[in-house]
Backbone as ProteinMPNN parsed JSONL, in Angstrom:
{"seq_chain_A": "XXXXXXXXXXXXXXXXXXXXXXXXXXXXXXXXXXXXXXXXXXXXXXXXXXXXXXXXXXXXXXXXXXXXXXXXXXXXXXXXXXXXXXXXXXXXXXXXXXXXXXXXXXXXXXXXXXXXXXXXXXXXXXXXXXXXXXXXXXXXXXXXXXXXXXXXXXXXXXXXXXXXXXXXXXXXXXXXXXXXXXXXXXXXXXXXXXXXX", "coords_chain_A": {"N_chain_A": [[0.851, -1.183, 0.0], [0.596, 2.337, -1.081], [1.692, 5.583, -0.001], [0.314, 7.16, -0.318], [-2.547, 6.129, 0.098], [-2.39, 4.908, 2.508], [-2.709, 7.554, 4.145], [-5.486, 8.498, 2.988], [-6.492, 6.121, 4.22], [-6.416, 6.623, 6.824], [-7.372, 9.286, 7.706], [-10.106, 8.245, 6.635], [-10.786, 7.244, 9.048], [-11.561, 8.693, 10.662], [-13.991, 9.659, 9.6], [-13.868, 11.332, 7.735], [-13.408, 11.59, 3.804], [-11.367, 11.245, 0.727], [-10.366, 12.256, -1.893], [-8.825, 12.264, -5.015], [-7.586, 14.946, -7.007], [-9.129, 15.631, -11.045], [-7.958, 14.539, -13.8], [-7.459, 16.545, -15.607], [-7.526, 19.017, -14.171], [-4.548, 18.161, -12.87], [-3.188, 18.436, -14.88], [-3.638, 21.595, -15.062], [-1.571, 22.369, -13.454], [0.314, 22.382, -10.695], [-0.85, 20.462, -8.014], [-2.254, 19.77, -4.535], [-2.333, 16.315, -3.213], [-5.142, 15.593, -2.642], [-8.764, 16.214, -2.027], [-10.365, 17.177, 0.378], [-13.249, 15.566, 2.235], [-16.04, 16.177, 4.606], [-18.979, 14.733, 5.41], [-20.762, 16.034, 3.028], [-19.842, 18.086, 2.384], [-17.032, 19.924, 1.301], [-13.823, 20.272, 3.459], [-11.377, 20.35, 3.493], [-7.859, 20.482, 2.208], [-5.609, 17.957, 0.911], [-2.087, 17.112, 1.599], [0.589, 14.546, 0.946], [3.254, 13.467, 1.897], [6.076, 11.29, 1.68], [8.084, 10.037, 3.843], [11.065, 9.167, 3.569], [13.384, 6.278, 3.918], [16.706, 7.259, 4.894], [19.188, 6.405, 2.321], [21.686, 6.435, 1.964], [24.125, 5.867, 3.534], [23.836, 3.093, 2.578], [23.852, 3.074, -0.054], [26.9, 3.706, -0.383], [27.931, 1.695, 0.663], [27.325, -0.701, -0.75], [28.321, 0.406, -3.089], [31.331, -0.156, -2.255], [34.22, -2.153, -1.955], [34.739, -5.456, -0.659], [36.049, -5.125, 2.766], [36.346, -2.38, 2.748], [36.057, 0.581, 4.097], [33.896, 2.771, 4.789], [31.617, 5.51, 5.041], [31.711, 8.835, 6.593], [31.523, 12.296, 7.953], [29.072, 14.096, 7.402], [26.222, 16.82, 6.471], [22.936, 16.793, 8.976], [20.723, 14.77, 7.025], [17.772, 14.875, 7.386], [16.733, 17.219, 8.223], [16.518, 18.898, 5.712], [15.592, 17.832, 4.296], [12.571, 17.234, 5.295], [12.474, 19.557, 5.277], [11.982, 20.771, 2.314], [10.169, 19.204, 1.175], [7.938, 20.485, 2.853], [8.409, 22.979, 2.123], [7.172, 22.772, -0.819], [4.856, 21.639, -0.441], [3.437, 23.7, -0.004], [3.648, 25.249, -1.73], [1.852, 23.497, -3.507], [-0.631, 23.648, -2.267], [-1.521, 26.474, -2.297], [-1.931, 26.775, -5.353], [-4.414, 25.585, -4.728], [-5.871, 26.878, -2.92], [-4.98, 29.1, -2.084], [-6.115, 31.719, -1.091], [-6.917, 30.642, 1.898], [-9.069, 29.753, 2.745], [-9.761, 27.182, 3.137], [-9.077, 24.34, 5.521], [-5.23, 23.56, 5.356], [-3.632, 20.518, 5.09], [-0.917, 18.792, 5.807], [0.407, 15.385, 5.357], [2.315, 13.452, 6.926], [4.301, 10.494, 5.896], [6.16, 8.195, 7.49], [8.936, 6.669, 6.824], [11.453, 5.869, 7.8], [13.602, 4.683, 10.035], [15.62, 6.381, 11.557], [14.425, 8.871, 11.421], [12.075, 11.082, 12.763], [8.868, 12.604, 14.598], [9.979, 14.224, 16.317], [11.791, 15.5, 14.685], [10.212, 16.955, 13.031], [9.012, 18.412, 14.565], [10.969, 19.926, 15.214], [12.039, 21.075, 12.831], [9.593, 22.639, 12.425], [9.124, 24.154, 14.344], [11.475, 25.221, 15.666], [13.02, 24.387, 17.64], [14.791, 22.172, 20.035], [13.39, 19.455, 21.724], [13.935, 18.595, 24.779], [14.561, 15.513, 26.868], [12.753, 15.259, 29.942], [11.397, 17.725, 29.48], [12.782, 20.023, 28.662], [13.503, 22.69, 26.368], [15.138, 24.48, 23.781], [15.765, 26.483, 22.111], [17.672, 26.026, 19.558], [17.322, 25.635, 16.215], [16.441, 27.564, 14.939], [17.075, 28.923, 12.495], [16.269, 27.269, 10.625], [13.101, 26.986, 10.751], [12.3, 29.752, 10.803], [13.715, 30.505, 8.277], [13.245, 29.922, 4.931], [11.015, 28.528, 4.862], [9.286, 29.53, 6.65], [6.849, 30.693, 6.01], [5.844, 29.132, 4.707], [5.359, 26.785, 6.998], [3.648, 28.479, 8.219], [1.417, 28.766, 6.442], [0.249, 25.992, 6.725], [-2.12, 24.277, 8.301], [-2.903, 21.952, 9.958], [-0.239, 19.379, 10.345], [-0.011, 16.278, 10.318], [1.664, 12.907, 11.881], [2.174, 9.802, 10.212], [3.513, 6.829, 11.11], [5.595, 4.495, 10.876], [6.184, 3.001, 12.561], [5.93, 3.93, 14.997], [4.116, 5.459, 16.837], [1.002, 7.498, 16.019], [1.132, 10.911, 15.162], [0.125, 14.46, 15.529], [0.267, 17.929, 14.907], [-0.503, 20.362, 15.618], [-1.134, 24.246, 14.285], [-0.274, 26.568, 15.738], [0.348, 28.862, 15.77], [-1.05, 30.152, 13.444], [-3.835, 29.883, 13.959], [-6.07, 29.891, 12.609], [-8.479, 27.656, 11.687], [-8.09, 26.274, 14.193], [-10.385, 25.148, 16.135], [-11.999, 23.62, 14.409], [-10.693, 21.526, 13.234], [-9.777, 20.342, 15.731], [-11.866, 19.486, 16.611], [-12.339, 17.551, 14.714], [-10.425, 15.54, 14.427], [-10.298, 15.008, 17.577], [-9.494, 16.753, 19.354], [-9.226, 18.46, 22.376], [-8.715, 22.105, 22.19], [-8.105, 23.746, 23.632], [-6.504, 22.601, 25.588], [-3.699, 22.512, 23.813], [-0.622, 22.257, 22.949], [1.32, 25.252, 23.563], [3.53, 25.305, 21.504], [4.992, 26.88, 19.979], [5.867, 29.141, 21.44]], "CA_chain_A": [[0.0, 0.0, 0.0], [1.241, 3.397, -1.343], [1.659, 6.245, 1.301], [-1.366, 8.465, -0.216], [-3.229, 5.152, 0.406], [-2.158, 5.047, 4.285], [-3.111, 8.381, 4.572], [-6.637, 8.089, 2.636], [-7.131, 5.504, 5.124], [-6.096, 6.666, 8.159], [-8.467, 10.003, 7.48], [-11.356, 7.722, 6.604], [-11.326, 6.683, 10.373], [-12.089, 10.313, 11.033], [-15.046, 10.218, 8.92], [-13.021, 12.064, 5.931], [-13.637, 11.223, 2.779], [-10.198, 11.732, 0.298], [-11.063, 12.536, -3.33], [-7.737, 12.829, -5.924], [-7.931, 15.8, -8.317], [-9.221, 15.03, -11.945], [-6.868, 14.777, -14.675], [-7.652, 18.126, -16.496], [-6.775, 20.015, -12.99], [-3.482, 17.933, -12.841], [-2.664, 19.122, -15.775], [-3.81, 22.64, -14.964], [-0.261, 22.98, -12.601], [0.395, 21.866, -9.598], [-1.726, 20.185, -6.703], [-1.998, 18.761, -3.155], [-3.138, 14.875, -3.177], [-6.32, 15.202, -2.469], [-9.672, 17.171, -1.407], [-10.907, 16.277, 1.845], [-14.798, 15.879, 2.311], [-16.7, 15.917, 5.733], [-20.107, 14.686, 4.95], [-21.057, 16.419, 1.535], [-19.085, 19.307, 2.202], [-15.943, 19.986, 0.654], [-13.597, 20.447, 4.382], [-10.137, 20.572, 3.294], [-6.973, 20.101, 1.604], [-4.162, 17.294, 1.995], [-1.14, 16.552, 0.938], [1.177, 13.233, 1.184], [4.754, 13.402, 1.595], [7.053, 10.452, 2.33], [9.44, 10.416, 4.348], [11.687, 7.852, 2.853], [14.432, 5.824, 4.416], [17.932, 7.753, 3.79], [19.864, 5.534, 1.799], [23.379, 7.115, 1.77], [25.382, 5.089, 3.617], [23.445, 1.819, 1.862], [24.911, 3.43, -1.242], [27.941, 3.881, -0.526], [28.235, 0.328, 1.221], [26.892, -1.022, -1.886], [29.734, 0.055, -4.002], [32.312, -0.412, -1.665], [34.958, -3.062, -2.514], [35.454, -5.806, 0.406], [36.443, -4.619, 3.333], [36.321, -1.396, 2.315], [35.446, 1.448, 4.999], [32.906, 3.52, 3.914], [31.104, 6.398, 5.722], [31.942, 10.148, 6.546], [30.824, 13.337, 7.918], [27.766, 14.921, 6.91], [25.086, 17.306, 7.592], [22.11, 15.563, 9.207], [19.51, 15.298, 5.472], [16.479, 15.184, 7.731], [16.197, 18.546, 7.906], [16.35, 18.985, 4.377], [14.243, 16.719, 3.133], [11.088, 17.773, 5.588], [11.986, 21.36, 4.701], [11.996, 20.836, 1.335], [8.665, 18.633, 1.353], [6.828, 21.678, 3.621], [8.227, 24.107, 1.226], [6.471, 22.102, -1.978], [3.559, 21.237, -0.266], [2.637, 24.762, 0.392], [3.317, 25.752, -3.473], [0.418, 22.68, -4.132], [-1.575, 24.39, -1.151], [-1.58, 27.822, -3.005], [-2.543, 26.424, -6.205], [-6.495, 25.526, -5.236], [-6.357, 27.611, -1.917], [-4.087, 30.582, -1.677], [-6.737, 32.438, 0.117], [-6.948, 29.557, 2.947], [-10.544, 29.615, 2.682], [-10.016, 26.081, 4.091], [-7.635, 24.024, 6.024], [-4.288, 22.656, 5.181], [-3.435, 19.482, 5.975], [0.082, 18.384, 5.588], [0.438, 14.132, 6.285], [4.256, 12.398, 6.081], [4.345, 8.836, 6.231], [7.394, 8.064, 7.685], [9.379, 4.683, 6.647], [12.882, 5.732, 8.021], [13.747, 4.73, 11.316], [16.313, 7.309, 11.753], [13.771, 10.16, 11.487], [10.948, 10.982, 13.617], [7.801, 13.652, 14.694], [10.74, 15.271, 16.74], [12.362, 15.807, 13.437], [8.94, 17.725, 12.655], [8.709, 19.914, 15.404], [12.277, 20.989, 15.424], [11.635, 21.889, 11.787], [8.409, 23.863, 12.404], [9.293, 25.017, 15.846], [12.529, 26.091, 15.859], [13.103, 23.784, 19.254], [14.859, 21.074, 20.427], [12.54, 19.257, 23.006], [14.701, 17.026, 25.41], [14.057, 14.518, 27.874], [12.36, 15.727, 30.82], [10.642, 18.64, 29.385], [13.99, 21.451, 28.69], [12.925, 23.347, 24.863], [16.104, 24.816, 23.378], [15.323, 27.125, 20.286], [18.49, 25.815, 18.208], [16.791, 25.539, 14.978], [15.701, 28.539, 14.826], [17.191, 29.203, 11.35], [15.1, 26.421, 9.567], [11.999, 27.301, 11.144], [12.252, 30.803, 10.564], [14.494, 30.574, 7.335], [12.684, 29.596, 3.488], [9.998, 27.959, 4.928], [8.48, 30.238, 7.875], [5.386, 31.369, 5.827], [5.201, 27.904, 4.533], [4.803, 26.616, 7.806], [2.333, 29.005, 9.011], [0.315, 28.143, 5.821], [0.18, 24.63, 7.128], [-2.852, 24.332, 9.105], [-2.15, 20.423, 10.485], [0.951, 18.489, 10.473], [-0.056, 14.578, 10.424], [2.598, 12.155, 10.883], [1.948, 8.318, 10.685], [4.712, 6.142, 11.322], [5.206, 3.091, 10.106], [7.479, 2.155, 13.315], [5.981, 4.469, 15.804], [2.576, 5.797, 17.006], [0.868, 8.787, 14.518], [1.446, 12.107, 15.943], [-0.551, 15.358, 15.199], [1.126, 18.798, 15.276], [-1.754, 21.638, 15.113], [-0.651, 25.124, 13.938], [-0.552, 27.188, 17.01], [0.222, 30.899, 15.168], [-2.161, 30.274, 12.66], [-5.195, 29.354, 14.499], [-7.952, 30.05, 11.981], [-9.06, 26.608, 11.531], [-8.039, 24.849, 14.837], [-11.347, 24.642, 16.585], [-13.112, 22.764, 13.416], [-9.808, 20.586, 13.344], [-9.634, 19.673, 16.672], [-13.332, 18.619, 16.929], [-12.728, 16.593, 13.414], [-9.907, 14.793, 14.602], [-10.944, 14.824, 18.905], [-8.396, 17.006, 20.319], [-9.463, 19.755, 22.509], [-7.999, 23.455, 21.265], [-7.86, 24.316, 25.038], [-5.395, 21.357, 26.305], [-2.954, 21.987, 22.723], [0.607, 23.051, 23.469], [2.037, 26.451, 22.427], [5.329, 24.895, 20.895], [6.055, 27.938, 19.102], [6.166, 30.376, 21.818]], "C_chain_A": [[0.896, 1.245, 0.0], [1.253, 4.294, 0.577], [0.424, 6.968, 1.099], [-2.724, 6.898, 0.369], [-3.494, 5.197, 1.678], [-3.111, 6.265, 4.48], [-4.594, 8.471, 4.522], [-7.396, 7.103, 3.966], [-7.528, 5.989, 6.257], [-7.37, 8.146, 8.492], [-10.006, 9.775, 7.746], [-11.801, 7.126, 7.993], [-11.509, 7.731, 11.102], [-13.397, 10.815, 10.476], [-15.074, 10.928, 7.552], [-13.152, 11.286, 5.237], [-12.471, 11.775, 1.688], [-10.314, 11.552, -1.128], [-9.234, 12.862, -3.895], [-8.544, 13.993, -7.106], [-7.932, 15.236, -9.659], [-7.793, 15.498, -12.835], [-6.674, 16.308, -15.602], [-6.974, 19.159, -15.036], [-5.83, 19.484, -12.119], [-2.716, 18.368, -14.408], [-2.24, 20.958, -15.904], [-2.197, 23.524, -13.874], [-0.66, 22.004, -11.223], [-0.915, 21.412, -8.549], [-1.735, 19.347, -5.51], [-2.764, 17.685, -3.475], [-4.589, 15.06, -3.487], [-7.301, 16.119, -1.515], [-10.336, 16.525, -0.157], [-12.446, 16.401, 2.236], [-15.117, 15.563, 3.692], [-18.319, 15.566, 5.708], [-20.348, 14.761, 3.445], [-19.897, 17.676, 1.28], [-17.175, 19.378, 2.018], [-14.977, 20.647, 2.699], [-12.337, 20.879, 4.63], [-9.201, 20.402, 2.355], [-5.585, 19.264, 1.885], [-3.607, 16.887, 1.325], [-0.045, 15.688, 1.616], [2.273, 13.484, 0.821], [5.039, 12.297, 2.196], [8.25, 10.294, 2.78], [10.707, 9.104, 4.623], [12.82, 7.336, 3.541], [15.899, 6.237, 3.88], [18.639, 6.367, 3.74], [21.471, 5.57, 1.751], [24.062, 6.509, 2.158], [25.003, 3.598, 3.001], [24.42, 1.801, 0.32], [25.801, 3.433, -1.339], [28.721, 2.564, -0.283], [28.081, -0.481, -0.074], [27.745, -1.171, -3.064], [30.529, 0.246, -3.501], [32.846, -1.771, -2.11], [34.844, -4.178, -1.047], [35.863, -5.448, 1.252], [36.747, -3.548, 3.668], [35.517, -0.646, 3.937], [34.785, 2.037, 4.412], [31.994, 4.441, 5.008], [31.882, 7.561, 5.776], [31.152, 11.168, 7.422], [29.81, 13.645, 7.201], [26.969, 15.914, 7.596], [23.78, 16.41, 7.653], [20.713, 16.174, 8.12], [17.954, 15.533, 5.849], [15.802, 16.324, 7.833], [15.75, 19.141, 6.699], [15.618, 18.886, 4.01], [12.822, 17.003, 3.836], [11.429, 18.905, 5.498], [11.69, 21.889, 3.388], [10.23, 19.965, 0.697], [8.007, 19.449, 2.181], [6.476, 22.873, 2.472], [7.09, 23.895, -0.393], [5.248, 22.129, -1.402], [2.505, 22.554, -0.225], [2.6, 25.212, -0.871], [1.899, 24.752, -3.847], [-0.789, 23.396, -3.33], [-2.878, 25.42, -2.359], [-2.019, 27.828, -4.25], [-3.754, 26.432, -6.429], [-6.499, 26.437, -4.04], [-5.39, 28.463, -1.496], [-4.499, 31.615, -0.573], [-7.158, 31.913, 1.785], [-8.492, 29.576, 3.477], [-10.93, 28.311, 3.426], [-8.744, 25.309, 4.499], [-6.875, 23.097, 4.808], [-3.704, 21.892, 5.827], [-1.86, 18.799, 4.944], [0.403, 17.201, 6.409], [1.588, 13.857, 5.846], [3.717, 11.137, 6.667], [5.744, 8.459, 6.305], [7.409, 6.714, 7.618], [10.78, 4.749, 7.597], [13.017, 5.993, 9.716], [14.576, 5.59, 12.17], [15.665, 8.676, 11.651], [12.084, 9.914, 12.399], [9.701, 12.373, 13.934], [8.744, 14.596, 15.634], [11.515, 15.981, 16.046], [11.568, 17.244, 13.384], [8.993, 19.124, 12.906], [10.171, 20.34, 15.291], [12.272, 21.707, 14.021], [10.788, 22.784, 11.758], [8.56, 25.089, 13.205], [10.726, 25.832, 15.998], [13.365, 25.391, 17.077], [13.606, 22.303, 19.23], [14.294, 20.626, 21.71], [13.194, 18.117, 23.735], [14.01, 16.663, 26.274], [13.878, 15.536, 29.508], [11.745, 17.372, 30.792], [11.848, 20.168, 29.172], [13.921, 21.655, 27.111], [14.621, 23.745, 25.121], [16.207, 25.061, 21.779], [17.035, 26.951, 19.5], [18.465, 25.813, 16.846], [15.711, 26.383, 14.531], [16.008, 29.13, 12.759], [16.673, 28.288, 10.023], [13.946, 27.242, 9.587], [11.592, 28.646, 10.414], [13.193, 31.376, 9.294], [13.106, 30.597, 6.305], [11.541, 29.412, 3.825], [8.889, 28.164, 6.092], [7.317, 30.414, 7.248], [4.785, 30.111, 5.083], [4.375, 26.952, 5.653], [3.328, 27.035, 8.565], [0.984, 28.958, 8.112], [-0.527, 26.663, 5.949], [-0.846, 24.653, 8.237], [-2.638, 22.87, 10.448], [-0.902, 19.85, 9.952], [0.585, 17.153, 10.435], [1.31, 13.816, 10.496], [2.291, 10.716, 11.306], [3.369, 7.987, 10.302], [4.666, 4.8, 10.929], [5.993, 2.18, 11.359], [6.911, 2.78, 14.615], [4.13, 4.654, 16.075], [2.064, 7.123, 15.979], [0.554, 9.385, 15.937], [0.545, 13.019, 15.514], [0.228, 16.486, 15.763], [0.021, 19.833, 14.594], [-0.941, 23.263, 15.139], [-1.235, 26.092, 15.14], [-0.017, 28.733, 16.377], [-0.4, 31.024, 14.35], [-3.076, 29.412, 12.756], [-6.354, 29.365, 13.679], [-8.836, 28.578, 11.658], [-9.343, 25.355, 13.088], [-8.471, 24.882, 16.043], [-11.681, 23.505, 15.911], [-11.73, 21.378, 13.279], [-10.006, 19.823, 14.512], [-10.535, 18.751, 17.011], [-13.254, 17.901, 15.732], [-12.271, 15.527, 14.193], [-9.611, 14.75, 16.842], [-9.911, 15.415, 19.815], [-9.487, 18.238, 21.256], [-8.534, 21.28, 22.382], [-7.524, 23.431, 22.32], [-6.3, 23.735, 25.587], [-3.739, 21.197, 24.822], [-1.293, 22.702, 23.353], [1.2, 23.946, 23.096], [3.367, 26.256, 22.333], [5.637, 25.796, 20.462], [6.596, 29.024, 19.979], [7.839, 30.257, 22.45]], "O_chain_A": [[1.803, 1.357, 0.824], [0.994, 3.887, 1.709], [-0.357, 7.333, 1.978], [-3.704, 7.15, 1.07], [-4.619, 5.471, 2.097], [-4.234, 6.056, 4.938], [-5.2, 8.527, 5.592], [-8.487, 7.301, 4.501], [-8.664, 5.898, 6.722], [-8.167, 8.026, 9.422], [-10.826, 10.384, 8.433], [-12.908, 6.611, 8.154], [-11.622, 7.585, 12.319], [-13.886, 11.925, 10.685], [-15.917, 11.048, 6.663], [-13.089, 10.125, 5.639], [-12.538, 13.004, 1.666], [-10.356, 10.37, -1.467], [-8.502, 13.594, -3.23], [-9.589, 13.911, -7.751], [-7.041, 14.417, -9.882], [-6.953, 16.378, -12.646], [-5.661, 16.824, -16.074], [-5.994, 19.898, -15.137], [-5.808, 19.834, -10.939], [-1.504, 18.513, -14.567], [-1.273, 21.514, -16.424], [-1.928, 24.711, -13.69], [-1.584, 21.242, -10.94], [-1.884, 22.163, -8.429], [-1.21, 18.234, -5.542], [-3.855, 17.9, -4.003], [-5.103, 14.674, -4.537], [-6.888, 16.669, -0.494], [-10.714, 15.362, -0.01], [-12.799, 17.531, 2.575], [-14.475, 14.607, 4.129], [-18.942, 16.528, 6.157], [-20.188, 13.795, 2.699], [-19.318, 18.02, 0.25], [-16.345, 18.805, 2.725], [-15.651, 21.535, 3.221], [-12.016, 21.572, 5.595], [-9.762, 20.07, 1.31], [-4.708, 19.584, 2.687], [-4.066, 16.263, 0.369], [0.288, 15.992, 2.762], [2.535, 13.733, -0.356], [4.43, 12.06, 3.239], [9.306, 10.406, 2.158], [11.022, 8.43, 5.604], [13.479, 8.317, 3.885], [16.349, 5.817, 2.814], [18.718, 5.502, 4.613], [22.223, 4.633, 1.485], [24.988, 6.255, 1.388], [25.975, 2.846, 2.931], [25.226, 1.016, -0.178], [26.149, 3.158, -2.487], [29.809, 2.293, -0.791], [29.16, -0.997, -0.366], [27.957, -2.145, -3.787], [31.099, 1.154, -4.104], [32.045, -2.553, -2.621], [34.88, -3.439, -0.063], [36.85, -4.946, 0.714], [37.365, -3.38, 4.72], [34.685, -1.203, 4.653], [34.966, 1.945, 3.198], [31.681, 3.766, 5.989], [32.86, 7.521, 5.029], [29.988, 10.825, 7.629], [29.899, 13.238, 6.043], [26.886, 16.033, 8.819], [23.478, 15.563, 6.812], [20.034, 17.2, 8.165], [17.104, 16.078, 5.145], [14.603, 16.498, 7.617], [14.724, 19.819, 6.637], [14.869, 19.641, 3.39], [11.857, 17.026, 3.073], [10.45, 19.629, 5.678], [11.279, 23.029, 3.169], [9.453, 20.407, -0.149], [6.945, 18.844, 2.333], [5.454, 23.419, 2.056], [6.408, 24.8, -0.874], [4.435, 22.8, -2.037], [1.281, 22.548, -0.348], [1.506, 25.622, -1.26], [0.957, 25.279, -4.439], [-1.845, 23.644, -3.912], [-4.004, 25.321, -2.846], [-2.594, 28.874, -4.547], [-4.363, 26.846, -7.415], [-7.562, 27.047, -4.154], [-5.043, 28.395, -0.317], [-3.862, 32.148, 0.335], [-7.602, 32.657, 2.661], [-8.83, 29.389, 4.646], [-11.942, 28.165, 4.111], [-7.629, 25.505, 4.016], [-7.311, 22.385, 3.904], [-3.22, 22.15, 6.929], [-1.83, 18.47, 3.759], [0.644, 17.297, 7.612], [1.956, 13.944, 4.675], [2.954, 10.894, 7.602], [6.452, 8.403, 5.299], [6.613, 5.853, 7.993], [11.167, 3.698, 8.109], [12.716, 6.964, 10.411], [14.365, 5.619, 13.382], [16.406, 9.647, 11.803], [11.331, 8.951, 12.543], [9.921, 13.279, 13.131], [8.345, 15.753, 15.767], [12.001, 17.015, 16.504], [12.066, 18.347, 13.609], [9.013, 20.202, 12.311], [10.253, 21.568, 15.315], [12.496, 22.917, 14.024], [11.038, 23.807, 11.121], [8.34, 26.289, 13.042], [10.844, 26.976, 16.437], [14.41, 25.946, 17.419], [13.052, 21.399, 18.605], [14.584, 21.233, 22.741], [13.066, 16.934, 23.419], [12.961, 17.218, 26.6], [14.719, 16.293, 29.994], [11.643, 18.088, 31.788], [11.518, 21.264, 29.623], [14.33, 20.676, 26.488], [15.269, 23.498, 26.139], [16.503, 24.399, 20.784], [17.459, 27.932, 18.89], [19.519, 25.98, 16.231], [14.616, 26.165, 14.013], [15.142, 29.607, 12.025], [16.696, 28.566, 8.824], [13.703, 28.07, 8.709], [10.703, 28.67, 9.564], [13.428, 32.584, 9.256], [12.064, 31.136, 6.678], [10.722, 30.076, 3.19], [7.976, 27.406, 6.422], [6.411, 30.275, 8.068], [3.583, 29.978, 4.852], [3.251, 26.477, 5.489], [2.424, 26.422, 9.132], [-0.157, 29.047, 8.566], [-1.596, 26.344, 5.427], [-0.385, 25.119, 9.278], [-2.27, 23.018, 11.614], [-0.763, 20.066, 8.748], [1.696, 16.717, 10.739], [2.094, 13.892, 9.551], [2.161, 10.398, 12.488], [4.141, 8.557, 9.531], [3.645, 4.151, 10.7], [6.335, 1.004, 11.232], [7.374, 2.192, 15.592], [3.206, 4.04, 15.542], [2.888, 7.63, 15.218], [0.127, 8.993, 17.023], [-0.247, 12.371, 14.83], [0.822, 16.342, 16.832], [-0.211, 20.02, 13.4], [-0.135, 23.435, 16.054], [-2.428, 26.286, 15.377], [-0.315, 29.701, 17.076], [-0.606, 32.218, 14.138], [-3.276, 28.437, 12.032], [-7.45, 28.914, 14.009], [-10.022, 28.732, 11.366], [-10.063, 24.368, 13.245], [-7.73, 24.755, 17.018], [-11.72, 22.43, 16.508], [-12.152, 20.222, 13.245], [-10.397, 18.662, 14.387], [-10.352, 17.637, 17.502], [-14.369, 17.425, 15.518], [-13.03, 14.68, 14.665], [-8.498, 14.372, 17.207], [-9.481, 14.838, 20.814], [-10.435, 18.775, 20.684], [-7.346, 21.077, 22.633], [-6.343, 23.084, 22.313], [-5.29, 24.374, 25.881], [-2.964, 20.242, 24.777], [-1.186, 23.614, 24.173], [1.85, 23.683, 22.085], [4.233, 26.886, 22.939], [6.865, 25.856, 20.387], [7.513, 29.756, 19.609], [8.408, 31.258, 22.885]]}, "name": "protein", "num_of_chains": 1, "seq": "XXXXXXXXXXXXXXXXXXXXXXXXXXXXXXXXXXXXXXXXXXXXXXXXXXXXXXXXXXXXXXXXXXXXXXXXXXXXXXXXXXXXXXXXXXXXXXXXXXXXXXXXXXXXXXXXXXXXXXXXXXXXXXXXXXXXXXXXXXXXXXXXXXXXXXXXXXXXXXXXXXXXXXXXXXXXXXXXXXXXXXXXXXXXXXXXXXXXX"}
């Protein structure tokens, strides 16, 4: 099962209903996955990123000779790769809903065990959240770099895991939707955490 599949599903146990755009308005430019229905009524917009298992040192192991050492320094690609999948998702956003007339829903389906929903928030938030509750805005130059007004176009965060439990990350500086969110998917607004402040 694909990842827009997972997601489709995982929705439909919310009562959502997950419609793909027709072929004439994939043609028309860009678009997020899929329209999200609540009943009859048209409710949202969502888009499916995967968040794929890095391969890099597989690769490199791969064509290594025998005995061969293989590895290196790097910077860590997780950042990358969900900043670069936020930044896209919000160009498909902007496509059918620029004016945010209704929510955005941004789901990853994570495969790679080396990345996680703390990944997420340190991308959105700006914050590293350690053990026993101590924040530490380090990543403040993602957050608030390329993809700050992407973020705040992002109404939900979804992330299912394929290794872990699914997470939810509700947009706490751009609140306009997350009453009707919370009561879709059973959170209360009241009890949500202000990660960004």
């Amino acid at each position: 099962m694909n990842s827009e599949q997972i997601v489709k599903n995982f929705l439909s146990g919310y009562g959502l209903k997950s419609e793909k755009f027709n072929k004439e308005e994939l043609g028309n430019g860009k678009t997020p996955d899929y329209r999200v229905y609540k009943d009859v009524e048209l409710f949202s917009y969502c888009e499916v990123k995967n968040a794929q298992k890095d391969t890099w040192l597989d690769d490199k192991l791969e064509k290594s000779k025998p005995g061969e050492m293989v590895g290196g320094l790097r910077k860590d690609p997780v950042f990358n790769r969900l900043s670069a999948h936020i930044h896209k998702a919000r160009k498909q956003f902007d496509a059918v809903n620029a004016d945010e007339k209704l929510p955005n829903i941004l789901s990853f389906y994570n495969e790679d065990e080396q990345s996680g929903f703390l990944d997420l928030m340190a991308v959105t938030t700006g914050n590293f959240f350690a053990e026993g509750g101590a924040v530490f805005p380090i990543y403040k130059h993602v957050s608030e770099g390329r993809i700050k007004e992407d973020i705040e176009k992002t109404h939900l965060f979804i992330w299912l895991d394929a290794h872990k439990p699914h997470r939810f990350l509700f947009n706490t500086i751009n609140s306009k939707f997350q009453s009707e969110l919370c009561a879709t998917f059973g959170f209360d607004p009241k009890k949500l955490e202000l990660i960004h402040s």
